[in-house]
N, C-alpha and C positions, 0 to 999 in steps of 0.2 A: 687670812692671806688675801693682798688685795690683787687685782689682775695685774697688776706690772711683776709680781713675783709669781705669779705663776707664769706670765708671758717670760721670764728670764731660768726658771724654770725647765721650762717645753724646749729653750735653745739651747740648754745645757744637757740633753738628751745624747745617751751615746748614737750615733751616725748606724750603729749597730740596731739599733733598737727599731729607727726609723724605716730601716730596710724592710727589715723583718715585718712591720708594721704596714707597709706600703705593697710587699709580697704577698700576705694575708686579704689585703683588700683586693689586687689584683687577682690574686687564686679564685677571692669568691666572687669578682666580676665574671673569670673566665667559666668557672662553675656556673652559674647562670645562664652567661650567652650560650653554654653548649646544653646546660637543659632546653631552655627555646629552643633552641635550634634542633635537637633532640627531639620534641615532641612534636615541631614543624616536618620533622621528616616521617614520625610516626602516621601522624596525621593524612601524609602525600601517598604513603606504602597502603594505609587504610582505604584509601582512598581508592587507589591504583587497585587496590586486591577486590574492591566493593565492585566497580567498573568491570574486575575484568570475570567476576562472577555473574554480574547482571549481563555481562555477553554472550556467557554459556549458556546462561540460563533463556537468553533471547534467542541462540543460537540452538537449543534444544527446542524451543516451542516452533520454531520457525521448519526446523524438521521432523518435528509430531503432522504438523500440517502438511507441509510438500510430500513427503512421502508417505504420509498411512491417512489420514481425516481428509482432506481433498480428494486423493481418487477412489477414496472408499464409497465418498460421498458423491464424488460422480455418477460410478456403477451403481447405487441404490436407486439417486435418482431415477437413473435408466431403467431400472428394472422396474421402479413403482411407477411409472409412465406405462410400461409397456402391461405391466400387472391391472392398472386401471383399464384398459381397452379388454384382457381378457379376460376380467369378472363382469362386465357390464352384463345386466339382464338378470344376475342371478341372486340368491337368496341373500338377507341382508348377514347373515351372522355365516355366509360360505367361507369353507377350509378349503384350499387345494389339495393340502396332507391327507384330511379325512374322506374327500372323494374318491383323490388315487386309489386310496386303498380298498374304498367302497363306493363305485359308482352307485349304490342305492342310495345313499345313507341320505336321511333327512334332513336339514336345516330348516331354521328358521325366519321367514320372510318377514318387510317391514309390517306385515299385519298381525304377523304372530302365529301363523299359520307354520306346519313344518310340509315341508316337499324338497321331492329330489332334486337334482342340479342335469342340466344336460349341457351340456360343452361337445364343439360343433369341432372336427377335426382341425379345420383353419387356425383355432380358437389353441390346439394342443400345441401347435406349430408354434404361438405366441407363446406359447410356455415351456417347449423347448427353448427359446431363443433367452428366456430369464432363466433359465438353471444353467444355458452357459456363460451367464453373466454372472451367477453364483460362483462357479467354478472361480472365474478370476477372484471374486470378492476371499473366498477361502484361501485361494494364493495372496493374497495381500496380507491375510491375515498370518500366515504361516511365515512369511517373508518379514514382515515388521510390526506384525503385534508386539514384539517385544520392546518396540521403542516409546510407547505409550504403558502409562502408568493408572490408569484409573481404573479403581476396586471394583465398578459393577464389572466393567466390558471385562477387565484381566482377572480375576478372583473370584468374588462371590456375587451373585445376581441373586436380588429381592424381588422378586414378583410385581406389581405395581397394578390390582386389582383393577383400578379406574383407567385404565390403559388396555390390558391385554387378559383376555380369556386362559391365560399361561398358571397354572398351581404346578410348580414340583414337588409332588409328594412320592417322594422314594419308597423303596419297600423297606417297612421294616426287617425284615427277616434278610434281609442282603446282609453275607460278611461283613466284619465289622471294618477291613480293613480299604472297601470298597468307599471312592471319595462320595459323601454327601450332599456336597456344593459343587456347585456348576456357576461357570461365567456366562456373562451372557455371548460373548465373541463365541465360547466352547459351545453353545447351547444353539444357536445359527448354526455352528456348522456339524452340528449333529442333523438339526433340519435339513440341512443341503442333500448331506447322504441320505439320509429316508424321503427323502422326495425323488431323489435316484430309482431307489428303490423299489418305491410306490409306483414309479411309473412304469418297471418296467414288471407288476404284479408279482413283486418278491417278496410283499407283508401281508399277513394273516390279517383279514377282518375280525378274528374273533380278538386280538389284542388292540382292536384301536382304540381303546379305552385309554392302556398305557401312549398309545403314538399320540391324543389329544394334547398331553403337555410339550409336545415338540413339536408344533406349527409355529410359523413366521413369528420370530418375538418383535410384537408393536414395538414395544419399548425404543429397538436400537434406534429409530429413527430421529428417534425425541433426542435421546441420551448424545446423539452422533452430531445433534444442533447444538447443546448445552454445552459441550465439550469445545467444539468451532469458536462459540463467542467467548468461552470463559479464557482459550489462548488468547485468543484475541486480544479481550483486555486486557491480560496480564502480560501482552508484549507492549500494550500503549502505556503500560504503567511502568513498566523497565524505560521505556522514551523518555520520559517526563521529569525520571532522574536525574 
């Protein structure tokens, strides 16, 4: 068959045929342009949904900070300022906790020597003035601890030996249903209260063995910087999007 019978052919096609033929192509044009277009809007919805979760999520670190890790980290400030003026002079390895409770008790000095602590009335007046700084720090935590999520401060606290003199070693023989783990946020404001306590000679020296592991946990100070930079970056990294 040479191309002039096929070309007479193709024109002898019923009118019917070519419709059909010409609607088939159209269909799967319009098929197409609405898949594009389909996955153009998929794309814009993915888009819009990614954006508007990185704003929550900007929008949640932004409020970790202004309300709980800023004025918590104020008050600490304030208080380790005011704490440095009233340890000055005294042993290098001194407890506040373990004095209150026993003005005798020995520490030990940068020689290695143990001797008692003498704290000069003036000196208690400066530590009245940080336990009512405590006070607010435990209202903040009670107020918006809950808006922060990280396992040491809200769950479970690991000890950090190269840090803090702190071992929780629980009693064995405690009920079983009694919690074993402590936060470190929970574990500060157990301090707070026994430093109340201490001061106003309401704990037994013969237990300060047990009260040793509830002095000032070093750690928070560190953890309370770690936490500051790590929103941080992770709010310059939602920008950058």
């Amino acid at each position: 068959m040479d191309l002039q019978q096929l070309s007479e052919q193709i024109k002898n096609l019923d009118s019917k045929v070519w419709a059909a033929i010409l609607a088939a192509i159209a269909s799967l044009i319009a098929t197409l342009l609405n898949y594009i277009n389909q996955r153009k809007i998929l794309r814009i919805q993915s888009r819009s949904l990614e954006n508007t979760i990185n704003e929550q999520k900007k929008n949640q670190y932004y409020c970790q900070l202004k309300d709980f890790y800023y004025p918590f980290k104020h008050y600490l400030s304030e208080s380790a300022r005011l704490y440095i003026v009233f340890r000055s002079g005294l042993p290098k390895d001194f407890r506040t906790l373990l004095y209150l409770i026993d003005n005798n008790y020995l520490f030990t000095d940068a020689s290695g020597n143990k001797q008692a602590a003498t704290i000069s009335q003036k000196k208690m007046k400066i530590l009245n003035e940080i336990l009512v700084i405590e006070d607010e720090l435990c209202k903040l935590i009670i107020e918006k601890g809950g808006i922060i999520d990280d396992e040491s401060l809200c769950d479970i606290y690991m000890p950090n030996k190269n840090i803090t003199d702190i071992v929780l070693n629980f009693d064995p023989n405690q009920p079983q249903d009694l919690p074993k783990d402590i936060s470190l946020l929970s574990l500060f404001m157990v301090h707070c209260k026994l430093m109340k306590l201490a001061i106003n000679g309401e704990l037994e020296k013969d237990n300060i063995g047990i009260y040793m592991n509830y002095v000032y946990p070093r750690e928070l100070n560190k953890k309370l910087d770690e936490n500051i930079k790590k929103i941080k970056n992770n709010i310059d990294s939602i920008k950058k999007i």
